[in-house]
C-alpha positions in Angstrom: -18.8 -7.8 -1.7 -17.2 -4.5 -0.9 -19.9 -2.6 -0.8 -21.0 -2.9 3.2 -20.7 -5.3 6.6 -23.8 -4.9 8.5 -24.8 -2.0 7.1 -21.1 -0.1 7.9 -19.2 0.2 4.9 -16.4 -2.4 4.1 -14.1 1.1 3.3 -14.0 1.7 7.3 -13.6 -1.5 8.4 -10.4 -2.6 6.0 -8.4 0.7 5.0 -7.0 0.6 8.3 -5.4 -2.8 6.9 -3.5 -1.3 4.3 -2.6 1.7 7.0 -0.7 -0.6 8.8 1.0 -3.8 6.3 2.1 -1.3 3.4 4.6 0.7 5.9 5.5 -2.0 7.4 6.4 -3.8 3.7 8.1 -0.7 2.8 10.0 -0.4 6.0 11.2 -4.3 6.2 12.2 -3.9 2.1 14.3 -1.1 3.1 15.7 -3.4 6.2 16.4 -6.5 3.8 17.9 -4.9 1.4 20.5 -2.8 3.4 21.3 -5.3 6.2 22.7 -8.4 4.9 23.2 -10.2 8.1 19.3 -9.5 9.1 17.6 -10.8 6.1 17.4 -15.0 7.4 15.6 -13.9 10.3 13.2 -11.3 8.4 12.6 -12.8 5.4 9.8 -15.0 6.1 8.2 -11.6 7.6 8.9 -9.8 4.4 6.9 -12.4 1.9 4.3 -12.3 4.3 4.0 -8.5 3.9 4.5 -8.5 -0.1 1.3 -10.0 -0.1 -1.0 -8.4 2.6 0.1 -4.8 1.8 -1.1 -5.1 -1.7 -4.1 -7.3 -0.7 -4.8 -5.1 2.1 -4.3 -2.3 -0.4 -6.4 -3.6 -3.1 -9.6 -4.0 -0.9 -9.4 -0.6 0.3 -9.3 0.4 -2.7 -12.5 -1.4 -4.4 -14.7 -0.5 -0.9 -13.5 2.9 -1.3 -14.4 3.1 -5.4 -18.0 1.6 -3.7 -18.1 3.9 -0.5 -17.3 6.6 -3.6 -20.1 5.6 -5.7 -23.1 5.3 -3.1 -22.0 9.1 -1.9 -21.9 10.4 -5.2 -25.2 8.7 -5.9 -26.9 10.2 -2.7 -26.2 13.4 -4.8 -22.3 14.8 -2.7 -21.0 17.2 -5.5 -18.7 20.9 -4.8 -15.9 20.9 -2.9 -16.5 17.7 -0.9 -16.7 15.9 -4.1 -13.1 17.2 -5.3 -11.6 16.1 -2.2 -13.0 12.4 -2.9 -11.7 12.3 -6.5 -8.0 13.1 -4.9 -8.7 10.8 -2.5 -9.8 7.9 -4.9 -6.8 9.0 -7.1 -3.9 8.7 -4.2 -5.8 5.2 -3.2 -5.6 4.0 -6.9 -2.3 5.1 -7.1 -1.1 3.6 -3.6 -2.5 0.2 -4.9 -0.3 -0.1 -7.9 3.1 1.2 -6.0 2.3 -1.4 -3.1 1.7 -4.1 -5.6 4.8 -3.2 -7.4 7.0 -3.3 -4.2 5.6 -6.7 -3.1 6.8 -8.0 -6.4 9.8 -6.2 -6.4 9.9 -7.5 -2.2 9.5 -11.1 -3.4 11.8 -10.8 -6.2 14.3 -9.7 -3.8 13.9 -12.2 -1.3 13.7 -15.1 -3.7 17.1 -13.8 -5.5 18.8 -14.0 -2.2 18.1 -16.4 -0.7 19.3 -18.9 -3.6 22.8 -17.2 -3.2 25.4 -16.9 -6.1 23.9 -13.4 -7.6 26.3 -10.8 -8.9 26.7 -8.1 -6.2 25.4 -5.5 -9.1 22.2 -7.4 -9.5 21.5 -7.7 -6.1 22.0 -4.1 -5.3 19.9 -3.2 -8.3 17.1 -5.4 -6.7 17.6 -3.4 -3.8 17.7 0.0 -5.4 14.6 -0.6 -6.9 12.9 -1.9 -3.7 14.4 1.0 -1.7 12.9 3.6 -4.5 9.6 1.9 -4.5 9.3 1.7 -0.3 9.8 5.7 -0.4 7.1 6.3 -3.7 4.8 3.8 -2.0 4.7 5.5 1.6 4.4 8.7 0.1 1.5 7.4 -1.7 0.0 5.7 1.3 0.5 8.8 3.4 -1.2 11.5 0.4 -4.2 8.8 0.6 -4.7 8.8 4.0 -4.8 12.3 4.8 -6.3 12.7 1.8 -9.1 10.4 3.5 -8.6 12.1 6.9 -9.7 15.8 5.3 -12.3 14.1 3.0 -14.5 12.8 6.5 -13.1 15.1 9.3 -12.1 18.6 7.3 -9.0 20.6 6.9 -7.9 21.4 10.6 
């Protein structure tokens, strides 16, 4: 199932997913929780993302640990192999710091919008979600051009 679409693998076709919904989660988690008066009008956007960066996230991930597999079987070893166990380690990591931020994301949403929470709480929430936005698009960006050297080199 991850393996390969028409002979291209699915790795290719899907981590450009994750490229794009994780920054954008990390960015509007950072929005929602430091502007108040924006969060009715991005909140439906923010739920959406909580669950399409880590989804997006966790099939790049499982193509890439395929796309990983089928090289090293062709017989890839040295240098290039190195730079594909970083890459597959960022990736792994990346997964579990989206995942944790949509939680966090929806956590945050769900707590607001029924009103009544102690300020403290609330700007715990968004502590956490503002921590987790940073880690995760650090992460994202150490896979990717992680990736990027792995297929094109170090330029």
């Amino acid at each position: 199932m991850f393996d390969q679409v028409n002979g291209l693998p699915v790795h290719a076709l899907v981590l450009h997913a994750a490229v794009i919904f994780v920054p954008l989660l990390a960015l509007g988690a950072i929005v929602y929780a430091l502007v108040a008066r924006w969060r009715a009008k991005i909140g439906w956007a923010l739920v959406l993302l909580a669950v399409a960066g880590p989804a997006s996230t966790f099939v790049a991930k499982e193509s890439g640990e395929k796309l990983y597999d089928r090289l090293i079987a062709q017989g890839m070893s040295g240098n290039g192999k190195t730079i594909l166990d970083e890459h597959v380690h960022y990736g792994s990591t990346a997964f579990w710091y989206s995942l944790a931020l949509g939680v966090v994301s929806l956590v945050m949403v769900f707590l607001t919008r029924r009103g009544g929470l102690p300020k403290v709480v609330e700007w715990i929430v968004a502590a956490a979600a503002i921590i987790l936005a940073a880690v995760t698009a650090y992460y994202i960006f150490r896979t990717g051009d992680s990736g990027a050297t792995a297929v094109w080199g170090s330029y």
